[in-house]
C-alpha positions in Angstrom: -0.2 27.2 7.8 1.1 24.1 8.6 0.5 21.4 6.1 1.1 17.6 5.9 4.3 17.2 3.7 4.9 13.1 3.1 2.6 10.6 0.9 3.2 7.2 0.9 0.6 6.9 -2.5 0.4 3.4 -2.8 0.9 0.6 -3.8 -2.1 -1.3 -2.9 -0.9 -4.7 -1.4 2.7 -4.0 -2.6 4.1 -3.1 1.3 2.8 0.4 2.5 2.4 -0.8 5.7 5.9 -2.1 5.9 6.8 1.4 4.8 4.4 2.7 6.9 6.2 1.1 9.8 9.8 2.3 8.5 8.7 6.0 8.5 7.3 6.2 11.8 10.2 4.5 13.6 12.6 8.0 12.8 12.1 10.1 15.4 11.9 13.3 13.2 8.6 11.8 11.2 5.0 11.4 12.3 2.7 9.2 10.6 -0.9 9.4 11.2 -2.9 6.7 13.3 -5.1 6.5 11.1 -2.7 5.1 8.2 -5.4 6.0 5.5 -7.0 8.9 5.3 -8.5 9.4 1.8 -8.8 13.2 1.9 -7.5 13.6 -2.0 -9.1 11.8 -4.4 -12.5 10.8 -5.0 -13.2 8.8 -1.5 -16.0 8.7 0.7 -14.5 7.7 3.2 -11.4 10.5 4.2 -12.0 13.4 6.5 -14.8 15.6 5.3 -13.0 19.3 5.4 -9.3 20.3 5.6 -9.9 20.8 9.4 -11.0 17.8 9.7 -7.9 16.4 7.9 -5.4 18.7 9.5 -6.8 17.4 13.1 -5.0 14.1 12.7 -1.4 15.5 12.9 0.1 17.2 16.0 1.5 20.2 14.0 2.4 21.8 17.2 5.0 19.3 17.8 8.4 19.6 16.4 8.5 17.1 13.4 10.1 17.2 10.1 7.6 15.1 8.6 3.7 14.8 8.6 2.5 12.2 6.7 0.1 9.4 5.8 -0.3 6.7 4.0 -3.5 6.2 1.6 -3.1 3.2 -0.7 -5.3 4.2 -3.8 -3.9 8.0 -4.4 -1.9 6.4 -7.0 -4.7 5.5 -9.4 -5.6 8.7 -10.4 -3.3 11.6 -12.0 -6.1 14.3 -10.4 -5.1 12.9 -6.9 -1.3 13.8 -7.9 -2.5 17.4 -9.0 -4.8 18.3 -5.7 -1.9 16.5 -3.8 0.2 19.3 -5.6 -2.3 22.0 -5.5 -2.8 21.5 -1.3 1.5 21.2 -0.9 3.8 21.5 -4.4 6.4 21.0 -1.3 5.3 17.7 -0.2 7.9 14.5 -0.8 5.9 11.5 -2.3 6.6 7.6 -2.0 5.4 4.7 -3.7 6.6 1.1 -3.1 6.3 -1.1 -5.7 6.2 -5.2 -5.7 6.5 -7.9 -8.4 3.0 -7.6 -10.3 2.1 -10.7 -10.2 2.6 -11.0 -6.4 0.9 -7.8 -5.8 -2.2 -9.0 -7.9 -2.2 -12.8 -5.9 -2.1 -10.8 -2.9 -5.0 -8.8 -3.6 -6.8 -11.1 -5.0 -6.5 -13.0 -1.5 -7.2 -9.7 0.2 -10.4 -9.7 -2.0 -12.0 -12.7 -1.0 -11.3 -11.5 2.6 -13.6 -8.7 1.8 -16.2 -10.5 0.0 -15.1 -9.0 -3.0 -14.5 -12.0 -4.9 -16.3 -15.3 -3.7 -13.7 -17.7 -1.8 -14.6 -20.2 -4.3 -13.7 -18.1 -7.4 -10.1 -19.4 -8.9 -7.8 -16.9 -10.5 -8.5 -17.2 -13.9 -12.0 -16.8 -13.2 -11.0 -13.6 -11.1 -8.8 -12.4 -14.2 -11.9 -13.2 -17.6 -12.6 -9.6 -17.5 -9.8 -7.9 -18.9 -10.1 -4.5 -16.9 -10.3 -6.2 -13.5 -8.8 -4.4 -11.2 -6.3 -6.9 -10.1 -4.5 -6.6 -13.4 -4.9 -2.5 -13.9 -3.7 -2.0 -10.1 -0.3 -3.8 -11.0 0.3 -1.4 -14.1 2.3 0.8 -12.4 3.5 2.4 -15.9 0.5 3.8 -16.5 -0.6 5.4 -12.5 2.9 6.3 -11.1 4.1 8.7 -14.1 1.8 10.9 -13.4 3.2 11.4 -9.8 6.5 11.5 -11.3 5.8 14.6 -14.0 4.0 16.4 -11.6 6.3 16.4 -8.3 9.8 15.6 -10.3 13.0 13.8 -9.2 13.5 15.5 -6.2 10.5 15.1 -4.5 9.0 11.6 -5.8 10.4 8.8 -5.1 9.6 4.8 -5.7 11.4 1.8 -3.7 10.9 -1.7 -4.1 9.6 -4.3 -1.7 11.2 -7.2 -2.4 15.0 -5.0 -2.6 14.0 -3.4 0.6 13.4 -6.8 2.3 16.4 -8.2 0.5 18.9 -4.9 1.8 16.3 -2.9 4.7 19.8 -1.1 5.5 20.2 0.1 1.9 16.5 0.9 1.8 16.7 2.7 5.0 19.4 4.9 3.6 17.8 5.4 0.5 14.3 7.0 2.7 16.8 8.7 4.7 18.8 10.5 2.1 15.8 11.4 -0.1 13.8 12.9 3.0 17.2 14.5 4.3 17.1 13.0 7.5 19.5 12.6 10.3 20.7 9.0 10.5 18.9 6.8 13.0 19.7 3.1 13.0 17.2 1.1 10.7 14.7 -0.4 12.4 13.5 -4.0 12.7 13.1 -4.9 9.3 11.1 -8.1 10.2 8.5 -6.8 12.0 5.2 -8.3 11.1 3.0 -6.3 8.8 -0.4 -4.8 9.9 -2.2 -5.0 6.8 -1.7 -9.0 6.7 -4.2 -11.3 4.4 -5.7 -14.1 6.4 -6.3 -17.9 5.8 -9.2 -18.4 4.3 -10.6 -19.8 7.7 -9.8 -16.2 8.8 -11.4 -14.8 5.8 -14.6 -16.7 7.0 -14.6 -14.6 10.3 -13.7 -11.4 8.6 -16.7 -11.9 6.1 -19.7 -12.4 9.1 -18.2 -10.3 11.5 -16.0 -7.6 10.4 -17.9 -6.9 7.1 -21.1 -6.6 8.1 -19.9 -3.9 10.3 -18.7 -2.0 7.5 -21.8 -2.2 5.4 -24.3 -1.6 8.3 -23.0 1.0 10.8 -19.9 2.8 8.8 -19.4 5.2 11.8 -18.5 1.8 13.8 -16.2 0.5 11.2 -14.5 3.8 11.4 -14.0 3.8 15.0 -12.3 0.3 14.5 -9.9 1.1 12.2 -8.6 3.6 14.3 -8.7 1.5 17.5 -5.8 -0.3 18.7 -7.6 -3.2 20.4 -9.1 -4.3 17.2 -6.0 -3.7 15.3 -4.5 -6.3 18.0 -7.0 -8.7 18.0 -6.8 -9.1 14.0 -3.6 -9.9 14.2 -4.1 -12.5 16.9 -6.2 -13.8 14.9 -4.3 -14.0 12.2 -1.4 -15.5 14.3 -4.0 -18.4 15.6 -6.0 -19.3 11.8 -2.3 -18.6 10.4 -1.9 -16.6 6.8 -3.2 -16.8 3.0 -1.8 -19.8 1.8 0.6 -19.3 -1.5 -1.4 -20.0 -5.0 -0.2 -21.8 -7.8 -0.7 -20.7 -11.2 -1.3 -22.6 -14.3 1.0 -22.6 -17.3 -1.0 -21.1 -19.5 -1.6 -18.3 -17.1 1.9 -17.6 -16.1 2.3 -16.8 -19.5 -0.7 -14.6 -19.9 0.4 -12.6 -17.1 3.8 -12.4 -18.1 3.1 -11.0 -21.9 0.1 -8.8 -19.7 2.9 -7.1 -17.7 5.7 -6.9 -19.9 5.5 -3.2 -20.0 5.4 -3.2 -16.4 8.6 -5.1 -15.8 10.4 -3.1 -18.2 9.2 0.5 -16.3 10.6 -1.4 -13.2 13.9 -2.2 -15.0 13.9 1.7 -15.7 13.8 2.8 -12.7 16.7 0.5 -11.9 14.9 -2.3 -10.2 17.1 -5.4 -11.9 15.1 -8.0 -9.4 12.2 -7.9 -11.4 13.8 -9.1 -14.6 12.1 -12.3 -14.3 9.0 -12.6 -12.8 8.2 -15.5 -10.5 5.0 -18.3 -10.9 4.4 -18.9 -7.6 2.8 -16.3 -4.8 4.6 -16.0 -0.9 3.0 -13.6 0.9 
């Protein structure tokens, strides 16, 4: 039976859909649509039965690769063993970004979803010590599990800010580890299509788009899949602009810093130098 055989597993706001965008340029891959399809793991939200799943890839057409890109499968090790129960063949990809710039963008992405109040400040965000901005930028303790499970060969993490930095190198890198024919890389600075707005786009997002969502979920579904919606949030976005960067206090920066010292050394391991010194001030 035909099966999908590439996860992009996260990270949450650390550039899937950049990656998303890279994979689905080769000719030989296919990426879903639908980007995120939460059929492993414990989501409401994903496909309901295998069939279901399976329906969103042309497996009759002749392509390497079938693959999708769900966000959250990194946060649980069970994900990485039904993952591995469904295809032990499968290659998986994670793209990692500086913690601290993965947690400011999320906690922007947060107040676009109501999440967190667009009056909250960071530190107010961060007084509960298992917030989920701070455990979603521990990569050392979600990505291992991916790692032990698919090996070397098949799991594979890149980095965001080195891919931006050298998209040829990264493009080689996906290219050799997916053993590939070479295309040339493509646009590297294409927008992405996950972007967090301004907060005067947040606004619009929270009475119009939200609502949605928590009303008629069938609808909301039928938007993320359409292309006209996924056109006119951008336009937006182009016309109220981006999330504006966030300073961070002192004393914070050097919360955060002793807070993800682990992480920064796993990133070091895994031969990312970049992030031997983490940055104080957001760009998204």
């Amino acid at each position: 039976m035909p099966q999908v055989n590439l996860f992009v597993i996260g990270i949450n706001k650390a550039g899937t859909s950049w990656l998303y965008y890279l994979l689905r340029q080769h000719p030989d891959v296919f990426m879903s649509e639908v980007k995120e399809l939460y059929f492993f793991g414990d989501h409401e939200d994903g496909p309901e039965t295998l069939e279901a799943y399976h329906s969103h890839f042309p497996f009759e057409a002749n392509y390497r690769y079938f693959g999708e890109a769900t966000v959250m499968y990194y946060r649980d090790a069970q994900t990485a063993e039904q993952i591995y129960s469904y295809n032990p063949e499968a290659k998986i990809l994670a793209i990692v970004r500086d913690p601290i710039q993965r947690l400011l963008s999320q906690y922007r992405y947060h107040k676009q979803l109501g999440l967190i109040d667009e009056t909250t400040s960071l530190q107010e965000a961060l007084n509960d010590p298992d917030s989920m901005l701070l455990r979603d930028s521990h990569y050392e303790e979600t990505l291992p599990a991916f790692a032990k499970r698919f090996g070397d060969d098949q799991f594979t993490v890149v980095s965001l800010e080195e891919g931006k930095n050298a998209p040829d190198e990264l493009w080689e890198t996906l290219l050799s580890v997916l053993d590939l024919p070479p295309v040339p890389c493509p646009n590297p600075n294409a927008n992405p299509e996950n972007p967090t707005g301004s907060a005067g786009y947040r606004r619009v997002y929270r009475y119009t788009v939200r609502p949605i969502k928590n009303t008629v979920p069938g609808l909301y579904k039928w938007m993320l899949q359409s292309r006209l919606v996924r056109w006119t949030k951008l336009g937006l976005i182009r016309l109220l602009g981006t999330a504006e960067a966030d300073e961070i206090p002192e004393a914070l920066q050097t919360r955060l810093r002793t807070e993800f010292a682990p992480t920064y050394a796993y990133l070091q391991n895994l031969g990312f130098e970049s992030y031997a010194s983490p940055s104080s001030e957001a760009n998204q």
